[in-house]
DRENDO-1510 file (C-alpha; in Angstrom, 1 decimal, always signed):
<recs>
REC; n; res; u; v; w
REC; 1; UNK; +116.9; +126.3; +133.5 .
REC; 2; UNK; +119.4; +123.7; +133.9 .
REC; 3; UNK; +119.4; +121.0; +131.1 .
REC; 4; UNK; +120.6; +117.1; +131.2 .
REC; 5; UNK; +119.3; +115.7; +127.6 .
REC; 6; UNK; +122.0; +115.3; +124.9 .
REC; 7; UNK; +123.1; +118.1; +122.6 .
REC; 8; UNK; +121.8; +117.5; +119.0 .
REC; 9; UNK; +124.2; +118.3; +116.2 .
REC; 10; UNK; +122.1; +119.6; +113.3 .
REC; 11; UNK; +123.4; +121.2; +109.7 .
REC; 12; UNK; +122.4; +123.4; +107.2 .
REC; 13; UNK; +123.6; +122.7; +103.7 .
REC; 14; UNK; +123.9; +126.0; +101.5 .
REC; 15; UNK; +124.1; +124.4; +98.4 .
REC; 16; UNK; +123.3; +125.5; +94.6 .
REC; 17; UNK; +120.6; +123.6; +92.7 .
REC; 18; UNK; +119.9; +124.2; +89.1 .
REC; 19; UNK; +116.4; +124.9; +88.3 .
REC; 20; UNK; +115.1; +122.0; +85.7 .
REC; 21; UNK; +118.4; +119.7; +86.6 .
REC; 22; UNK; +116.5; +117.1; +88.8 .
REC; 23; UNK; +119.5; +114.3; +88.5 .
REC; 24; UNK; +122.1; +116.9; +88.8 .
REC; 25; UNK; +120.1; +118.4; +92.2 .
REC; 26; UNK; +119.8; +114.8; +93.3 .
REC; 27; UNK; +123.7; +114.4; +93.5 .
REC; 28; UNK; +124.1; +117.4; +94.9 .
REC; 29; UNK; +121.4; +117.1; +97.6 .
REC; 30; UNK; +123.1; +113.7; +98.8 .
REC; 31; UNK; +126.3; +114.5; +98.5 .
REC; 32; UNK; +125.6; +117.4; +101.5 .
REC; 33; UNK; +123.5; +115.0; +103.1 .
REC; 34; UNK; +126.7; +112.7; +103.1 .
REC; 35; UNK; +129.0; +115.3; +104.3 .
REC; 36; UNK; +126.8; +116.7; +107.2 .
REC; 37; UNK; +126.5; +113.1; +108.6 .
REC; 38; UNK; +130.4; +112.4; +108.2 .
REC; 39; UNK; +130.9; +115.6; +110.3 .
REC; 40; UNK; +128.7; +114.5; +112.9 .
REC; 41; UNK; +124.9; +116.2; +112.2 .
REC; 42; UNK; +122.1; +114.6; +113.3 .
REC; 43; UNK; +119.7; +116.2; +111.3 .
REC; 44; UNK; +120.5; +118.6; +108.1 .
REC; 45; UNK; +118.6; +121.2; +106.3 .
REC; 46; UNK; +118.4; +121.5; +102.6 .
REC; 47; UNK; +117.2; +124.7; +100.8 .
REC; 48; UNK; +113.9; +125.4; +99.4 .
REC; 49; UNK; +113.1; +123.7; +96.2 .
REC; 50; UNK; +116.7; +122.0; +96.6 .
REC; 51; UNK; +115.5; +118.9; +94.4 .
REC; 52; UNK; +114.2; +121.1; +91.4 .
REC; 53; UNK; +116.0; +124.4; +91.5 .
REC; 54; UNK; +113.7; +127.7; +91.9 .
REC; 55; UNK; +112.9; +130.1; +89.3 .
REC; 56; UNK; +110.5; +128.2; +86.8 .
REC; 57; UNK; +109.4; +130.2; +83.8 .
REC; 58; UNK; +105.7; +128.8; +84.6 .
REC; 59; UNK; +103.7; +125.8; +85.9 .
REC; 60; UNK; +104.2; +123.6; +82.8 .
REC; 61; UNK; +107.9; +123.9; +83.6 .
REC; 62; UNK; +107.6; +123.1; +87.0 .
REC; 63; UNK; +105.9; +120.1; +86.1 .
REC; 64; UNK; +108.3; +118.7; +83.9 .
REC; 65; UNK; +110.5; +118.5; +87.6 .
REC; 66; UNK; +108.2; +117.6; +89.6 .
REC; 67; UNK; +108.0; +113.9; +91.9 .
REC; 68; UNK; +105.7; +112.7; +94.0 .
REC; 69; UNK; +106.7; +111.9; +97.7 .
REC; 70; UNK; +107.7; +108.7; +97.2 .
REC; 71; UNK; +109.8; +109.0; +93.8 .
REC; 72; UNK; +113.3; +108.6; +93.2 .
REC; 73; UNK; +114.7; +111.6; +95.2 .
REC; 74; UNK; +112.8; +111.1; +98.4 .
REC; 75; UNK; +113.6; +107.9; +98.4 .
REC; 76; UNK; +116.9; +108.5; +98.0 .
REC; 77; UNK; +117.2; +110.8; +100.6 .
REC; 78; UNK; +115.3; +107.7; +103.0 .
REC; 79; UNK; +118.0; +105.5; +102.4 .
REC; 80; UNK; +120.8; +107.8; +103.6 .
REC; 81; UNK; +118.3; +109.0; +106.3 .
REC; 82; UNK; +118.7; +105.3; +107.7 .
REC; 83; UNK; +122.2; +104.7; +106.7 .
REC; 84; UNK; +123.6; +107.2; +108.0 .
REC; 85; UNK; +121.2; +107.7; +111.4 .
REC; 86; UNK; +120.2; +111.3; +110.2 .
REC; 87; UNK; +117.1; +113.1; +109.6 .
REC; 88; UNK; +117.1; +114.9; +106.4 .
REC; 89; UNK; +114.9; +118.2; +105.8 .
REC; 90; UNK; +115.0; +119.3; +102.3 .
REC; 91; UNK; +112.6; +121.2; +99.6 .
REC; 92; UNK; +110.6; +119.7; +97.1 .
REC; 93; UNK; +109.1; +120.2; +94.1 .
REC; 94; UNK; +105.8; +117.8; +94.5 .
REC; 95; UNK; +103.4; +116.7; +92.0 .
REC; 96; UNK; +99.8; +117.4; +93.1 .
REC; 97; UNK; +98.1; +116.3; +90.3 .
REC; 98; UNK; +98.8; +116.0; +86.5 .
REC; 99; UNK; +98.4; +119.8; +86.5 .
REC; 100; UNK; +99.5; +121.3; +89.9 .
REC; 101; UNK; +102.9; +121.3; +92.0 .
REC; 102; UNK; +103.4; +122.2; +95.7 .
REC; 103; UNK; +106.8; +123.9; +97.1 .
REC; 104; UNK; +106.9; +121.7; +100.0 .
REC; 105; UNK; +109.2; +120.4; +102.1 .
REC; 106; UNK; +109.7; +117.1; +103.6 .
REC; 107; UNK; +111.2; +115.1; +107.0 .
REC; 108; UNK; +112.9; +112.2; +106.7 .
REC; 109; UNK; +113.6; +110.3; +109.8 .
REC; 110; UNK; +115.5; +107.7; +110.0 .
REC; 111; UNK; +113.0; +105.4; +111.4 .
REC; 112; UNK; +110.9; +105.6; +108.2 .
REC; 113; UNK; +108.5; +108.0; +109.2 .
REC; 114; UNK; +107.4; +110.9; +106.6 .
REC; 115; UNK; +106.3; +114.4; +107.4 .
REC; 116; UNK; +105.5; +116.8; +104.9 .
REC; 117; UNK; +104.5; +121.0; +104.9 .
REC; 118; UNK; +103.4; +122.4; +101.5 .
REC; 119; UNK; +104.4; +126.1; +101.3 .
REC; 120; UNK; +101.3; +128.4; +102.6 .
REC; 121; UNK; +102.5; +131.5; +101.9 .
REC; 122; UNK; +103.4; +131.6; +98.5 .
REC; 123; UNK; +106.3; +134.5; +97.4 .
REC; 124; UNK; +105.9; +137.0; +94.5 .
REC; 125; UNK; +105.4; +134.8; +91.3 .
REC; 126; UNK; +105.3; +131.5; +93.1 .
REC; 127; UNK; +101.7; +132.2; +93.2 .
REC; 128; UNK; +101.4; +131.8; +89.3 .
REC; 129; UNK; +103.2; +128.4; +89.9 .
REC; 130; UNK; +102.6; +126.5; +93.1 .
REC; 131; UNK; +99.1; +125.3; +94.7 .
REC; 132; UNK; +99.3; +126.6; +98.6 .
REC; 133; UNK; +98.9; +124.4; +101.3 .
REC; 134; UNK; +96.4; +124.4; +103.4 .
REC; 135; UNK; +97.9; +122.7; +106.6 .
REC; 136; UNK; +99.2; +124.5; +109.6 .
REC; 137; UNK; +103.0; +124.1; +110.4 .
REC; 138; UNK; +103.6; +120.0; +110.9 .
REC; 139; UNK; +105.4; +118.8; +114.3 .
REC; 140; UNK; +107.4; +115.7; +113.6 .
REC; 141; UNK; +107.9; +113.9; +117.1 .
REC; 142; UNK; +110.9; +112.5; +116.3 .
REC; 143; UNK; +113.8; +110.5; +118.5 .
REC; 144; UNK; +115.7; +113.4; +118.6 .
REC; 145; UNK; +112.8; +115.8; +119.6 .
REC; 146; UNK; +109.7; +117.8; +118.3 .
REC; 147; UNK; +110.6; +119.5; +114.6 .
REC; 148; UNK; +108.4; +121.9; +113.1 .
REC; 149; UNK; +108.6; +122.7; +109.0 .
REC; 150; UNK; +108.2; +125.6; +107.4 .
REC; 151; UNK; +109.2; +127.2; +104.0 .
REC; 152; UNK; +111.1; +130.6; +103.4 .
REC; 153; UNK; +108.2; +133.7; +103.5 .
REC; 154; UNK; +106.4; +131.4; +106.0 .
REC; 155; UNK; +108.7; +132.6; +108.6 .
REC; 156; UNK; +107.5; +136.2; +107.9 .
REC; 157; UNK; +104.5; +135.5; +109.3 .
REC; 158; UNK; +104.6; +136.0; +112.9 .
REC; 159; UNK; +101.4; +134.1; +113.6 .
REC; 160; UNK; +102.3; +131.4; +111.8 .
REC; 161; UNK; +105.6; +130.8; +113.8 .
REC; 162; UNK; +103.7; +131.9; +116.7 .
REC; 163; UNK; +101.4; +128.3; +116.1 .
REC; 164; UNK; +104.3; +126.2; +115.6 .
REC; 165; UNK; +105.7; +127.7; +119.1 .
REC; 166; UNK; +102.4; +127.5; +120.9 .
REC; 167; UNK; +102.2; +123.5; +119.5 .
REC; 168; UNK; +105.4; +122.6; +121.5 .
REC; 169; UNK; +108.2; +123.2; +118.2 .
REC; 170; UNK; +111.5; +122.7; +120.1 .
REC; 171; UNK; +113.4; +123.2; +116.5 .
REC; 172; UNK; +112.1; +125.1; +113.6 .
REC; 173; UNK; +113.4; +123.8; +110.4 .
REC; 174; UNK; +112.8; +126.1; +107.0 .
REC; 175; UNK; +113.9; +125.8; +103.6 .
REC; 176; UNK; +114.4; +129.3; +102.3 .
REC; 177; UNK; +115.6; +130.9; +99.0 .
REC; 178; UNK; +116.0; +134.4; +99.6 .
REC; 179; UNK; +116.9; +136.5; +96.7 .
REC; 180; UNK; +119.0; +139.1; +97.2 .
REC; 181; UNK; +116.8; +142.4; +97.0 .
REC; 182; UNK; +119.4; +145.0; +98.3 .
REC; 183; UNK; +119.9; +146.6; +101.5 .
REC; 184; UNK; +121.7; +149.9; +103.2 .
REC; 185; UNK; +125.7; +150.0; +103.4 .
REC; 186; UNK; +126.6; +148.3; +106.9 .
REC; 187; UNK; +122.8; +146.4; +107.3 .
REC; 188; UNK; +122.6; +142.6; +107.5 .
REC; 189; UNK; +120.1; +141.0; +105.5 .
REC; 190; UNK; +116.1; +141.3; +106.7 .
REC; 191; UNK; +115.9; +138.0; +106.3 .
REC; 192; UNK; +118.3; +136.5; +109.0 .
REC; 193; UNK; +116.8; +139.5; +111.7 .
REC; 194; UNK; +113.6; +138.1; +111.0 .
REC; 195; UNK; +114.6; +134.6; +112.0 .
REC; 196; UNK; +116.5; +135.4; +115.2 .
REC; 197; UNK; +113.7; +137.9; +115.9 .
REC; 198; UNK; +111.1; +135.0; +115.6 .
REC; 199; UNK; +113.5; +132.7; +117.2 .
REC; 200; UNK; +113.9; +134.8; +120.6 .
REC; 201; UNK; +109.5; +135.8; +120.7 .
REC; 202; UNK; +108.8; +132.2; +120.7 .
REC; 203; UNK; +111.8; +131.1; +122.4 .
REC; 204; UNK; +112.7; +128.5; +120.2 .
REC; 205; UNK; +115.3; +127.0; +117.6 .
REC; 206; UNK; +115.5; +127.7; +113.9 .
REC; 207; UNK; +117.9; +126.4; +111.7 .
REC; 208; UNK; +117.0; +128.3; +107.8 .
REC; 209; UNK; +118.3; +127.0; +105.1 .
REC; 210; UNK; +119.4; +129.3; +102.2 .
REC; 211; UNK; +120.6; +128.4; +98.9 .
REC; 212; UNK; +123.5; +130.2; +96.5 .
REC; 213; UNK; +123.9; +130.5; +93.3 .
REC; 214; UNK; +123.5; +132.5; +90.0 .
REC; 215; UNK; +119.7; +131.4; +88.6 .
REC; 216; UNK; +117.7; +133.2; +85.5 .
REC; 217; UNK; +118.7; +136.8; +87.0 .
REC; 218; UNK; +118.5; +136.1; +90.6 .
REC; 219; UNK; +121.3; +136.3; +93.2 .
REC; 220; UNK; +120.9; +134.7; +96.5 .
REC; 221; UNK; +121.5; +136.4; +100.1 .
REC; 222; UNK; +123.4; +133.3; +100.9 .
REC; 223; UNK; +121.9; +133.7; +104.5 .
REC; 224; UNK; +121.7; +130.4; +106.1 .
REC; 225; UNK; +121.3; +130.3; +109.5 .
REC; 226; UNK; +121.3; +128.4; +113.2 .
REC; 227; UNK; +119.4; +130.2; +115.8 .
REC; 228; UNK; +119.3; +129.5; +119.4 .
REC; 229; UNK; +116.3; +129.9; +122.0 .
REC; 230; UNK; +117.1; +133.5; +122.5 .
REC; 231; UNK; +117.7; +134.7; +119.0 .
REC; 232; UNK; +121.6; +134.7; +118.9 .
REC; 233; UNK; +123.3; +133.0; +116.0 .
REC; 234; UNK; +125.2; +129.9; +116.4 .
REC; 235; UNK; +126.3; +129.5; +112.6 .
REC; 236; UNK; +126.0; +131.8; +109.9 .
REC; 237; UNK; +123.5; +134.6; +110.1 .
REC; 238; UNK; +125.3; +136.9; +107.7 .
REC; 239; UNK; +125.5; +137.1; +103.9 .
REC; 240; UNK; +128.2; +134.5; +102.4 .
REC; 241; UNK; +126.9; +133.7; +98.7 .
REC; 242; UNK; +128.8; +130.3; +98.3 .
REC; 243; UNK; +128.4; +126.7; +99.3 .
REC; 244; UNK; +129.0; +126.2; +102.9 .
REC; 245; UNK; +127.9; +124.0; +105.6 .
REC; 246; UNK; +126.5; +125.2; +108.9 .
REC; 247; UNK; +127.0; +123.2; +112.2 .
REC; 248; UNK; +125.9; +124.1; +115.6 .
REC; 249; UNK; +124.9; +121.5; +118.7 .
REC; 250; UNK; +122.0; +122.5; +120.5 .
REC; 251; UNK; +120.2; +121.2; +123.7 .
REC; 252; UNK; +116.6; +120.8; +122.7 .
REC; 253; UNK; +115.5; +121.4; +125.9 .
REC; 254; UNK; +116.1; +125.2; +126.3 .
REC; 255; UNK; +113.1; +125.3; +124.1 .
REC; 256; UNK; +111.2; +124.1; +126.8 .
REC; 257; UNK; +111.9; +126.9; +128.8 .
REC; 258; UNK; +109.5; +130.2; +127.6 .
REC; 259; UNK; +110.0; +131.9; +131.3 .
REC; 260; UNK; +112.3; +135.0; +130.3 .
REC; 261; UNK; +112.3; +137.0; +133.6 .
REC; 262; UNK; +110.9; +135.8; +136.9 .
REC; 263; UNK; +107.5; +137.6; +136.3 .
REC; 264; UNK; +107.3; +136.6; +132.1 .
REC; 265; UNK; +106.7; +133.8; +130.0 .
REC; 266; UNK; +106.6; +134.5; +126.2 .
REC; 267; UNK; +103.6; +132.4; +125.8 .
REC; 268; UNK; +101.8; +133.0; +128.8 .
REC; 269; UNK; +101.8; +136.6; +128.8 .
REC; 270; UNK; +99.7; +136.3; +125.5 .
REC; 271; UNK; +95.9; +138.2; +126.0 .
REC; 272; UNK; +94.1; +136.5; +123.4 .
REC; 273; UNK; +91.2; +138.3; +124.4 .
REC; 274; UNK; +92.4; +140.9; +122.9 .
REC; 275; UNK; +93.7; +139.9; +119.7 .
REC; 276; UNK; +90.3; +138.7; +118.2 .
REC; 277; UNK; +91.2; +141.4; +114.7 .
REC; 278; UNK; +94.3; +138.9; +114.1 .
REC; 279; UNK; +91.4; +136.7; +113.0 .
REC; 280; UNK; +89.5; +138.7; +110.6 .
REC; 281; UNK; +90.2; +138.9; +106.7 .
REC; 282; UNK; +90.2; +142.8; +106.6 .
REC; 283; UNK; +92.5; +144.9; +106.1 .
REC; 284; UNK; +91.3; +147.9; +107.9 .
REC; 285; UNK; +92.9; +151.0; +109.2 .
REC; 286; UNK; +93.7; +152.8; +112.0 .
REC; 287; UNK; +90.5; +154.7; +113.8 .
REC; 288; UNK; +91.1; +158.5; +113.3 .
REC; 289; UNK; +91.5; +160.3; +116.1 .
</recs>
């Protein structure tokens, strides 16, 4: 299909927070922001947890970091939203309550408008720290077109992706930190093949946003990466452990368009009838034969 909208110029920041160094992860985290919209992005990504750094010890720690939606580093990040014209994507660690934190993520638009996802699926020893959300996927409408959020081991969760596809997400936008758990000589990282994979089932845009940097024993895959509608990388999408800025225009549109053959349609092709044990909370196995 033949598109006449505007290409949208959208980054991904691989930067390196400092876990516990909220001011330091503030400067940081606006000094991208500044950079993406000098080279032209209309919307940037910031890793997971990019305002608070990653690998607490435990929930009391993760406290001491934590801000509410409307403390000084979303705020922050508001102002430069409208200064600069530029939607801003970026992790947080949120204060719930005086004794639980969310790793959520936030939209900035420009206009003034909020939109926030608290992490569902929580990773490995996040669950000892962070309260899961409860939400589905959120889809900011936004001037530039319709944003879905999600966060890191969210995306490994084909029906979760599957919702955000099947409520009209043009671009996927995740915050990741993906540590570096190995992988065979020659392979690129599990991570990025799951993104394009989801990318080209749903036929729609991601742009994941990995982090780098050395943090209390963990190295990072440094994967960040900008998707298009049929899986294929436009930035990124291999293993570069530094500080690097993706950029890729993209037509918005081309998400529109789920019709992959004359005959098939990646959403219409669905038999739901069928897929009633995606539902239940078993586990079970196979039927012998």
């Amino acid at each position: 299909m033949t598109s006449t909208s505007l290409p949208l110029r959208i980054a991904c920041a691989q930067i390196a927070p400092r876990v516990g160094e909220v001011n330091y992860n503030r400067q940081l985290c606006n000094a991208a922001i500044i950079d993406a919209a000098q080279q032209g992005a209309e919307l940037v990504v910031l890793p997971e947890l990019a305002q608070s750094g990653y690998a607490f010890h435990d929930r009391d720690e993760a406290l001491k970091s934590a801000e509410g939606l409307y403390d000084e580093t979303v705020l922050g990040w508001f102002e430069l939203a409208r200064q600069y014209d530029i939607i801003v994507v970026g992790g947080l660690c949120e204060r719930l309550s005086a004794n639980e934190v969310a790793n959520s993520a936030v939209l900035v638009d420009p206009r003034g408008w909020l939109t926030c996802y608290r992490k569902t699926h929580l990773w490995d020893r996040e669950k000892l720290i962070f309260t899961p959300g409860d939400q589905p996927p959120p889809i900011a409408r936004t001037a530039k077109g319709r944003i879905g959020l999600m966060i890191c081991y969210d995306l490994e969760i084909p029906e979760w992706v599957r919702l955000a596809a099947l409520g009209g997400v043009q671009l996927l936008c995740a915050p990741a930190n993906w540590p570096d758990l190995g992988r065979p000589e020659g392979e690129r990282p599990a991570e990025i093949v799951r993104v394009q994979a989801a990318a080209a089932v749903n036929r729609m845009f991601i742009a994941a946003c990995d982090r780098h940097g050395y943090e209390r024993g963990i190295d990072w895959v440094g994967g960040s990466s900008i998707v298009d509608a049929d899986g294929f990388p436009l930035a990124g999408a291999s293993s570069l452990p530094e500080a690097q800025l993706l950029l890729a225009d993209i037509d918005l549109a081309e998400a529109d368009d789920k019709w992959i053959s004359d005959y098939n349609h990646v959403l219409q092709d669905r038999r739901p009838e069928f897929y009633g044990g995606l539902c239940s909370t078993s586990t079970r196995s196979a039927h012998p034969l």
